[in-house]
Steps between C-alpha positions, in 0.01 A plus 500: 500500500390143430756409267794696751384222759474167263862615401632544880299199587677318178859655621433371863372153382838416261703642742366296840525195214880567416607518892249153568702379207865604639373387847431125388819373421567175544136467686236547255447528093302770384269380213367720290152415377462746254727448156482847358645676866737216438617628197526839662669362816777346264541818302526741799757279675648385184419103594360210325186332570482130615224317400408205675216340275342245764157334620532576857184256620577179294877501344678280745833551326413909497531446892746353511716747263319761748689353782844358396552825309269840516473401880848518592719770676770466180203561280355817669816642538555497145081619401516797789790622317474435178155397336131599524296213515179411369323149531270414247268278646257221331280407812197247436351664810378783278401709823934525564594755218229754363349447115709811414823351651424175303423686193890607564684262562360258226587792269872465657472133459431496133807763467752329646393130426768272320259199491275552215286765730491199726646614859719320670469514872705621695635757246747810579559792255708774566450832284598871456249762579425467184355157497805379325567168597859460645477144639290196531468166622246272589388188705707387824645176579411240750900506640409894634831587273459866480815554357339602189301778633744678641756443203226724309455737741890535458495502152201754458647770804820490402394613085258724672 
């Protein structure tokens, strides 16, 4: 009987998530904080996962990537329809992100580094359910150009 209720609790939960999703268009991103329902995300609505590789309480230039480009109605109109998004975040407030999240997202950071394992912040990687990376590009310029950003996220949803 247990196990009949965790799955109709389960059901309930993905599907109040789905219509929160649908219902934030062009108001609100939905971040997933978990990597591997990501990954499951992408697969069951055949999407790739952004990753935006940032350190939310210190990176000045993360900010302002956060605002001239993931905080804009062009940009959420594109995520809401077509990406799952995940934001691997390097706080130095360690009380921000739990040890396991951490544990995470430095594993994702060593994956997908181009730097010598050094990350560059900010950093986005795009990538297949899979964990197949399909895109990347780091740092952000001082002339808030994001011409570049969305030239990949062209390039990686039109292959995809």
């Amino acid at each position: 009987m247990k196990k009949v209720l965790l799955f109709f609790t389960i059901i309930l939960f993905q599907v109040t998530f789905l219509n929160a999703q649908e219902a934030s268009v062009n108001t609100e991103l939905q971040w997933i904080s978990n990597f591997e329902q990501a990954k499951k995300l992408a697969t069951s609505q055949n999407k790739p996962i952004l990753i935006f590789f940032t350190g939310s309480d210190w990176c000045g230039i993360c900010k302002m990537l956060d605002k001239d480009f993931l905080s804009t109605n062009k940009f959420k109109k594109i995520a809401n329809k077509s990406l799952i998004l995940y934001k691997a975040d390097f706080p130095r407030r360690t009380d921000l992100i739990s040890q396991e999240q951490k544990a995470v997202n430095e594993t994702l950071s060593k994956k997908y580094s181009k730097t010598r394992g050094k990350r560059v912040f900010p950093t986005i990687v795009l990538v297949d359910a899979n964990g197949n990376e399909l895109g990347f590009l780091e740092s952000y310029n001082y002339i808030h150009d994001t011409t570049r950003h969305y030239g990949l996220l062209k390039n990686v949803l039109t292959r995809y």
